[in-house]
Each structure stands twice: as C-alpha cells, then as structure tokens.
N, C-alpha and C positions, 0 to 999 in steps of 0.2 A: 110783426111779420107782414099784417097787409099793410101797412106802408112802404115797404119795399117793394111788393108785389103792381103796388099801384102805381109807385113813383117810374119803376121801369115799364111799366104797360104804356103812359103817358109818354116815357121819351121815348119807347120803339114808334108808336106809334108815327112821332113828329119824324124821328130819324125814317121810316118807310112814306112819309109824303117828301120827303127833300128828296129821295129816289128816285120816286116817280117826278118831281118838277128834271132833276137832273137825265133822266132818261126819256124824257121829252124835249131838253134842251140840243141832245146828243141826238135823237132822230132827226130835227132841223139843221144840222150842221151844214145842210149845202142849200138850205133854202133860202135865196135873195132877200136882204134884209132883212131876216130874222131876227130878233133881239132874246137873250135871254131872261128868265126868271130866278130869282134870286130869294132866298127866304132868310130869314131873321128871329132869332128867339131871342123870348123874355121867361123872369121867371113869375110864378103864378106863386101868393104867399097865402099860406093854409091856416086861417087866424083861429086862435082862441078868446074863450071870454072875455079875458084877461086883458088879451090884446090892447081892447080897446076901452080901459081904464085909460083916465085923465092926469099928469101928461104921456103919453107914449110918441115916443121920438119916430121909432119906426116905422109909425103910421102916420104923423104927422109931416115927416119928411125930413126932419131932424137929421137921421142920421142916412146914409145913403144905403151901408147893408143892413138885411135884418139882424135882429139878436138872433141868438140861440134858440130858442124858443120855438119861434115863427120858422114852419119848415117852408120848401122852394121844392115849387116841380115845376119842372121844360113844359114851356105851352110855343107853340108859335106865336112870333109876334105879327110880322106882316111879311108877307111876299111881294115881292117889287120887281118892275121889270127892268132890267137894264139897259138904257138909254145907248150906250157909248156907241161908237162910231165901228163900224167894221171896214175891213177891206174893198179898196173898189179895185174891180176886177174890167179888163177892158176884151169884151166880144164884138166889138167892129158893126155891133146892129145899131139901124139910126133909128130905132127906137126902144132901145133898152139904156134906161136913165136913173142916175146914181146920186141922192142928193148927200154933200159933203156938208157935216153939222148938222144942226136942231130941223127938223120940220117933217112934214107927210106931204106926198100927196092928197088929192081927194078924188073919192072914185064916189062913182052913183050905185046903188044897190036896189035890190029889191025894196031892202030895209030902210032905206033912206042912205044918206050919205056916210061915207065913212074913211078913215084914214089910213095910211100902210106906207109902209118904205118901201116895200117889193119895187122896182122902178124896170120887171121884162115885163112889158108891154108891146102891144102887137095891134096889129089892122083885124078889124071884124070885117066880114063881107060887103058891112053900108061904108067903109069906112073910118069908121071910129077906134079909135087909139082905145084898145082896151085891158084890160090882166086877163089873164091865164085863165079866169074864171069868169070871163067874160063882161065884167065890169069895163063901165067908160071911165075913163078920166077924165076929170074936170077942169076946164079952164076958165079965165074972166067971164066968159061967155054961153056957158054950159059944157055940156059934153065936144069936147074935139073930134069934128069930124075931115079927114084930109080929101083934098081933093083927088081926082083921076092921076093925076103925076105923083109922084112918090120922091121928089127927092126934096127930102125933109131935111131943116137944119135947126135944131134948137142950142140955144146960147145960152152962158151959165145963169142969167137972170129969169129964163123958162119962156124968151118970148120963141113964137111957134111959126119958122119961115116954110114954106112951099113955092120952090121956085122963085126966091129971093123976095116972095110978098109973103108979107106979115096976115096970120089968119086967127090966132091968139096968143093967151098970156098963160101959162101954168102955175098956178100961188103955189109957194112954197110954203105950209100955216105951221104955225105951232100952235099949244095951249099953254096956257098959264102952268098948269100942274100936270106933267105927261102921265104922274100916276093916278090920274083919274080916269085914263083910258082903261079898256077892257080889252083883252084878247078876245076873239070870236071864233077864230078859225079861219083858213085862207088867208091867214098873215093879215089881216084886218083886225083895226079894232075902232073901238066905239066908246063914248061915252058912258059911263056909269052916273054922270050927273051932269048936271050943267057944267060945261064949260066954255073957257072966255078966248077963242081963236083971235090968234094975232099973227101976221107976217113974219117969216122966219127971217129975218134981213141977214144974217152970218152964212146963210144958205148956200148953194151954188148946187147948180146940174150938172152935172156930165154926160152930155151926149156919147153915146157907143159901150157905158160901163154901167155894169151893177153893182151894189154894194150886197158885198158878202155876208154870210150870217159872223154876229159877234161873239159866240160861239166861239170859246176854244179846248179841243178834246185833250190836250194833256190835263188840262186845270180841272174839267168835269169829270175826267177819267179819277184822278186822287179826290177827289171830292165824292164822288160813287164810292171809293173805295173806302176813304174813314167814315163812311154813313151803313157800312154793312160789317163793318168791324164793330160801330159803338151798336151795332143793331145786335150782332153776334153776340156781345157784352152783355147785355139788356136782357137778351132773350135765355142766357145762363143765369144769369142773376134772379130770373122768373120761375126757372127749373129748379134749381138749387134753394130756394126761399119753398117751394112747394116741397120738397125732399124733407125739410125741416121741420116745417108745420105737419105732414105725413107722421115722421118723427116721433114728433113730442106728443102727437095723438096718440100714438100705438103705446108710447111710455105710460101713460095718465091710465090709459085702460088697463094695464097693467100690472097698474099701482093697487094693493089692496089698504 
C-alpha cells in the first residue's frame, strides 16, 4: 500500500509544478517576448539487491524498458525554455524593436549585463534607449545614447541612424546553448554558467514591431487542464489507498 501512496504523492507533486510553470506561462501571455517554459519527465527506477547482480540488462542498458521487477515513478526530468519565435506585432513606435529568429539584445544592469527579447524600449531622460525597467541597451559602443532630435531610424542589421548619421550598431548575440540562460525576472535572463556568445547572423530588426509572447492560451489552457485531472486521479488514488490501509487495520484488531 505505501507504494501506491508514494508513487501518487511523487506524480501529484510533478503534475502541481507543471501547473504552476503553466500558470506562469498564462500570466505572460501579453508580455513582449516572452518565451515559454516547458517541463519533461523521466522515470526514476527503484532498484533492489538483486538488481545489480552480474549480468542485468536493465541496468546495463541492454534492454531499454525495465523488467518487472524494477518499479518506475514520475520524477521531472528537465524544464526548458521555449526558444520558438512568436508573433510580431506592428505599434508604429520607432523605438520598439522586434528581432525575427535566434538572438537577444543586451541591456546593462545593475547586475552586469544581461539578455532579453523584450524589444519596447524607450528614451530615459539623458537619453538613452532603455526597457521598461530602465535598463540601457547596448550597442557596439556601450549604452546608446540619442541625440536632441528624435528621428530615429534603425535598419534590419541594427545599425542606429539619427538624422541620417549613423551613431551605433545593435548586436544581435546568441549563445551556443540558449538552455544555459536563466530566467531572472523582467523578461531577463542571464547565464547560469559560462557561455560562448556569438552573432546572431539569421537575425533581423524590425523597427516599429514587438515580438509577441510565444505563449499560446488554447495549448496552456488543455495542458492546465490534463494536469489537474491526472492531479484529481493521483489525489483519489491517495485517499482510497489510505481508506484501505484504515481498513485492514481495524480488520487485524479485530481478529482474535
């Protein structure tokens, strides 16, 4: 009986963090470049002595299911974020920029530098092209700062005209492994380890458009919904196992 009790404890568990990543995906739905989070399970094998007598296929890789024997509980495997491309949307600001394919800007932080698709960006008071949170954007040259005139024109390679003279360049960067990024918060994210930035060359801007969050609520909505169904399963199957075991206690005391 407790291995029933445990095996469903483990997959409510997994099944209520897929909720939570999914009801976090669903709050960003209208935040400019947002990318989703996506999770992945594997099973976790609960070995015996036995097990690992010489030869055993199952553990040596031999065989790709387990036997009988060897039971399986739902562990999460990895959470990933979704790269894909979402919609660009056109708001007619000439400084709200939408990059089409692989790459980030880069903003300067408190924290040091960091990366993000978000592309509504705006004039600070000195200025400088910055996010919503006040962050600059960075160019060939550091932070972009525009001059007194305002009419701004960037081209899909990110060079930065003011009054038809050139004042910077915008990199488009990627990394090697974009799941090495971290979410931060503020549609930022950051390195978890080293990583090896390189030029986004498939890239392109769009002057006047943002990209959409990749976010789509019909898919998250059925996706919420078979995760509180197999939670609803899980969580009967914990009750009814404890109903049992109640049970067979009161039977045993019973018994003379």
């Amino acid at each position: 009986m407790q291995d029933s009790v445990y095996n469903s404890l483990f997959g409510a568990l997994t099944q209520q963090y897929t909720i939570d990543l999914i009801t976090n995906n669903l709050a960003n739905v209208s935040t400019p470049g947002y990318k989703k989070d996506k999770v992945a399970f594997e099973d976790v094998l609960t070995h015996y002595a036995h097990d690992f007598l010489d030869p055993n296929k199952g553990i040596t890789g031999g065989v790709r299911w387990p036997e009988k024997d060897l039971l399986t509980q739902p562990r999460i495997g990895e959470v990933v974020i979704d790269f894909s491309q979402g919609q660009l949307i056109q708001t007619g600001n000439p400084l709200s920029l939408a990059i089409e394919g692989p790459g980030f800007f880069k903003v300067q932080t408190p924290q040091g530098i960091m990366y993000t698709r978000d592309g509504n960006f705006k004039l600070d008071p000195n200025g400088f092209i910055v996010t919503n949170k006040g962050y600059q954007l960075l160019g060939q040259n550091g932070p972009i700062q525009v001059p007194t005139s305002k009419n701004i024109e960037i081209t899909s390679d990110g060079i930065v005209y003011v009054n038809n003279n050139q004042i910077d360049i915008i990199p488009v960067v990627n990394v090697i492994d974009p799941q090495k990024l971290q979410k931060i918060g503020g549609n930022l994210y950051k390195p978890i380890q080293q990583v090896q930035e390189i030029p986004a060359q498939k890239a392109k801007i769009y002057q006047g458009y943002i990209e959409s969050s990749n976010v789509e609520v019909t898919t998250e909505m059925v996706r919420m919904l078979e995760a509180l169904r197999i939670l609803e399963g899980l969580q009967k199957t914990m009750t009814s196992t404890n109903d049992e075991d109640i049970n067979l206690i009161n039977k045993m005391g019973t018994t003379e």
